[in-house]
RODO-2510 file (C-alpha; in nm, 4 decimals, decimal comma):
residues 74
     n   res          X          Y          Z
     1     x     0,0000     0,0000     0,0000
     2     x     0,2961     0,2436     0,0580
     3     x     0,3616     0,1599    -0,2928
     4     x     0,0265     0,3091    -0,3908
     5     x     0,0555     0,6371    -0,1724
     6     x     0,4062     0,6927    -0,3020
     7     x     0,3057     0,6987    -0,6764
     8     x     0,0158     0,9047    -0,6442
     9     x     0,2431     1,1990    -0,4099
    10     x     0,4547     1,1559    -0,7655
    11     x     0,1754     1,2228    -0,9847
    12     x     0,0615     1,5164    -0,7791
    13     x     0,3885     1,6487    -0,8320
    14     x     0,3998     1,5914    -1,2154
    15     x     0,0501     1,7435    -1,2387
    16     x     0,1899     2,0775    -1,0873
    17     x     0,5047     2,0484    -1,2762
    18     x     0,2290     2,0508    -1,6576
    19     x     0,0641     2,3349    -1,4713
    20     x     0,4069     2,5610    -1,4671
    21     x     0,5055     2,4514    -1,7811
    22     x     0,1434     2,6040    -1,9075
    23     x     0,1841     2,9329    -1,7378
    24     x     0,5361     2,9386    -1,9341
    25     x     0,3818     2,8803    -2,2518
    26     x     0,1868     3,1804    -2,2878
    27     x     0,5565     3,3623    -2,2827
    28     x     0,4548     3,4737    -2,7140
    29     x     0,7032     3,6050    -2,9075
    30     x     0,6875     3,9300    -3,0833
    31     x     0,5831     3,8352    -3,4096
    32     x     0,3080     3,6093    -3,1973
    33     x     0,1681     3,8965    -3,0352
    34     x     0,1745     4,1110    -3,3727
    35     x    -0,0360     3,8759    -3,5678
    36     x    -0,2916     3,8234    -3,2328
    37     x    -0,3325     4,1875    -3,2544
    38     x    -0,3984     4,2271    -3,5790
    39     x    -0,6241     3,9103    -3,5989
    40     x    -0,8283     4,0350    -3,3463
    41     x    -0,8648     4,3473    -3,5131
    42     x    -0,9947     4,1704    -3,7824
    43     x    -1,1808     3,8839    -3,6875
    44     x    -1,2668     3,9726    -3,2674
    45     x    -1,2836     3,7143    -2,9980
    46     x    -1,2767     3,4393    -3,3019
    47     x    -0,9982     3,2693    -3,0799
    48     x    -1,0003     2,9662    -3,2416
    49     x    -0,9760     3,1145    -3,6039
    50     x    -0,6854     3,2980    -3,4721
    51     x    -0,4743     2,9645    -3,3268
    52     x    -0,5562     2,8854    -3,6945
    53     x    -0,2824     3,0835    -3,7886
    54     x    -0,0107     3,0897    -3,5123
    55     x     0,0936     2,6757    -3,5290
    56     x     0,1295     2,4897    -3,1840
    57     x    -0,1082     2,7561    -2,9767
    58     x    -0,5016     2,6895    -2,8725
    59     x    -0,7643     2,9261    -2,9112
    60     x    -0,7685     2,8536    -2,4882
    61     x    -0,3827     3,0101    -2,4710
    62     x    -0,4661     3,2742    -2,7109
    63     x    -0,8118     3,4060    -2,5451
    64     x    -0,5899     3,3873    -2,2125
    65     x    -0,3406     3,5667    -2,3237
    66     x    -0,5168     3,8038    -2,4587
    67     x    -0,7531     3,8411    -2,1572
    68     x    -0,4434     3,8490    -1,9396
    69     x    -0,2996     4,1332    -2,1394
    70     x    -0,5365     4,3562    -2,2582
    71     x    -0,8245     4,3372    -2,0384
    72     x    -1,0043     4,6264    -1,9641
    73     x    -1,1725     4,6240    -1,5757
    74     x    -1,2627     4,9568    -1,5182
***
């Protein structure tokens, strides 16, 4: 049983590891953040029509980041 306690403390600890590694991701590079900008001028909160166009990045990262960035809460 020990056994069974021990691997699930591991897989706790790989689960927060995925969860940093997420928060990292949504470092975008300049041209990244160009092209969201001027998709979303274009096309508005069509987040998944933007990841269309950037390869390797969700329409979840992208709405995020975007949300995280230029949010407006007045």
């Amino acid at each position: 049983m020990a056994d069974l306690d021990h691997s699930s403390e591991e897989s706790s600890v790989d689960s927060r590891a995925e969860d940093t590694s997420q928060d990292s991701k949504l470092d975008f590079s300049e041209d990244e953040e160009f092209l969201i900008t001027r998709m979303f001028n274009l096309v508005g909160e069509r987040w998944s029509l933007i990841a269309g166009r950037i390869p390797g990045r969700s329409a979840e990262e992208i709405e995020k980041y975007w949300n995280s960035r230029y949010s407006t809460s007045e």
